[in-house]
N, C-alpha and C positions, 0 to 999 in steps of 0.2 A: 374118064370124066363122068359117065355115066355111073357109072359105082359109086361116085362120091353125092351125084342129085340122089339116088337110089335112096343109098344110105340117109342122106341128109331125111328125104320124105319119109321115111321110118322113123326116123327120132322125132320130127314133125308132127307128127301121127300118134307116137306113144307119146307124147305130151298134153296134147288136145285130149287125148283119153285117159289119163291118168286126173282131168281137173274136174271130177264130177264131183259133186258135192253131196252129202247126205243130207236129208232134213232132220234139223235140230228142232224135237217137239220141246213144249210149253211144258210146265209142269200140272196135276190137277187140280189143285187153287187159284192158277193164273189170273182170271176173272176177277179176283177179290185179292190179290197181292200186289204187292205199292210199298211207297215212302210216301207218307203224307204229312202237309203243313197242316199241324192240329192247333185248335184251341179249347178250354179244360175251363167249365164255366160248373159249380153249383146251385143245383138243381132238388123240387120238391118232388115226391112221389107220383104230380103226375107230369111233370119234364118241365114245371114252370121254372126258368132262372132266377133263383135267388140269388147268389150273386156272381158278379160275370169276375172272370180272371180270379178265383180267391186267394191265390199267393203270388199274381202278378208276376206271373212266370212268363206271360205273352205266348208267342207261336212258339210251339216245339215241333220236332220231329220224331214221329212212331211209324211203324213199320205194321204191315201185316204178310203173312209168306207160310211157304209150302212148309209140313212136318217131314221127317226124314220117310214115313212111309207112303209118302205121293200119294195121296189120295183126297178124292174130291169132297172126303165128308170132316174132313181138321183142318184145322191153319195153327199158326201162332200169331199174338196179338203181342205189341210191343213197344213202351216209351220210349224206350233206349236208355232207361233211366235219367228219363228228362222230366217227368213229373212226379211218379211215387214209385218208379221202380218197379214197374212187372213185366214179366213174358208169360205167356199163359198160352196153352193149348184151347182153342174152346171146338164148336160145333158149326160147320159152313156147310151153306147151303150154297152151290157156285152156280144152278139154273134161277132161283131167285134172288141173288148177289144179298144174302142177308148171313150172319152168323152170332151166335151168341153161345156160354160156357153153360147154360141148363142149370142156374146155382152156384156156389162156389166150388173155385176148383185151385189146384196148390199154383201160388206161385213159384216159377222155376229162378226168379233175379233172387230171392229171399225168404223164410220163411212166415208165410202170410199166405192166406183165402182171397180169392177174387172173386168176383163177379161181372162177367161184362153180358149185359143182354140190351135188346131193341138193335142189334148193331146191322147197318146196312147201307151198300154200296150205292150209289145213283151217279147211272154213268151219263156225262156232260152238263150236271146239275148245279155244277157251282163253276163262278168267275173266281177267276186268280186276279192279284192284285194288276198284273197289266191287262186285266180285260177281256184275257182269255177263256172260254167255257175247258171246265176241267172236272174231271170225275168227283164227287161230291161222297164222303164218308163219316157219319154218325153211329156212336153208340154210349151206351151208358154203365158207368163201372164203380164198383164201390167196392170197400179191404178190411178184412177182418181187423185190421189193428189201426183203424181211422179213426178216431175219438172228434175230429172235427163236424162232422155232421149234429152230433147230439148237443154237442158245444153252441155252433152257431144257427142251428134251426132247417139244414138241406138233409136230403136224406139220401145223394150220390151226385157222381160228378157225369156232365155231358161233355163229351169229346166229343170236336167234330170240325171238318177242314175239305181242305181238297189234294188233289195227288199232285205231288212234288213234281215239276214241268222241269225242272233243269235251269230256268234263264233267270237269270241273276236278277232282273226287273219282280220275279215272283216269289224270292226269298223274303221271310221276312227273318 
């Protein structure tokens, strides 16, 4: 009988110590990476809106997130092809949650130049539609092959929302 309490506190034992856990780090964009509910309003050169919603697209979903070389000085920036179709690599800054591409730089969804600058994170700065404070993300982007601005008088488009909370009340 004792052989078998013996035994049993050994497997007891190497169980307890088999359940450690490692820590699973963050990636180095963490800070500035999200799903966020955007809204894409036409804007003058100096961010005045000219006109709100111009293809009445309403809230989309873009993305911001790590490049495959982890590091704190890239991200990619991304509609999901919900507005005009880009992912773009730009330039973050993750101690002042700010990023922008430095000029244009190649679209990876399709062949086209982007530009995304001003762009920056403000964490607890915006309400969700149920009223909760949520990380707040603006920037400004404009595309080699957008014939719309010159057409209708804006000279790029603002984006800008808060990060995607999960609860079906802050969907739109």
């Amino acid at each position: 009988m004792k052989r078998v309490i013996y035994l049993l506190m050994i497997c007891v034992g190497g169980l307890f110590a088999s359940c450690e856990k490692d820590e699973i780090g963050g990636t180095a964009t963490e800070a500035l990476a999200g799903e966020w509910q955007l809204t894409v309003d036409a804007v003058d050169d100096a961010g005045n809106v000219v006109l709100v919603d111009p293809f009445g697209i309403g809230v989309i979903l873009g993305i911001t997130y790590n490049t495959a070389e982890n590091v704190a000085d890239k991200m990619y920036v991304s509609d999901l092809g919900n507005f005009w179709d880009y992912t773009v690599v730009v330039n973050a800054d993750c101690n002042n949650l700010t990023f922008s591409s430095n000029g244009e730089v190649q679209n990876e969804a399709y062949d086209c130049k982007v530009n995304i600058e001003g762009g920056k994170m403000l964490p607890g700065a915006a309400t969700t539609p149920s009223g909760m404070p949520a990380d707040s993300l603006v920037y400004y982007v404009s595309f080699s092959d957008d014939e719309n601005p010159a057409t209708y008088g804006y000279s790029k488009y603002k984006v800008s929302g808060y990060r995607r909370t999960g609860f079906a009340a802050d969907e739109q």
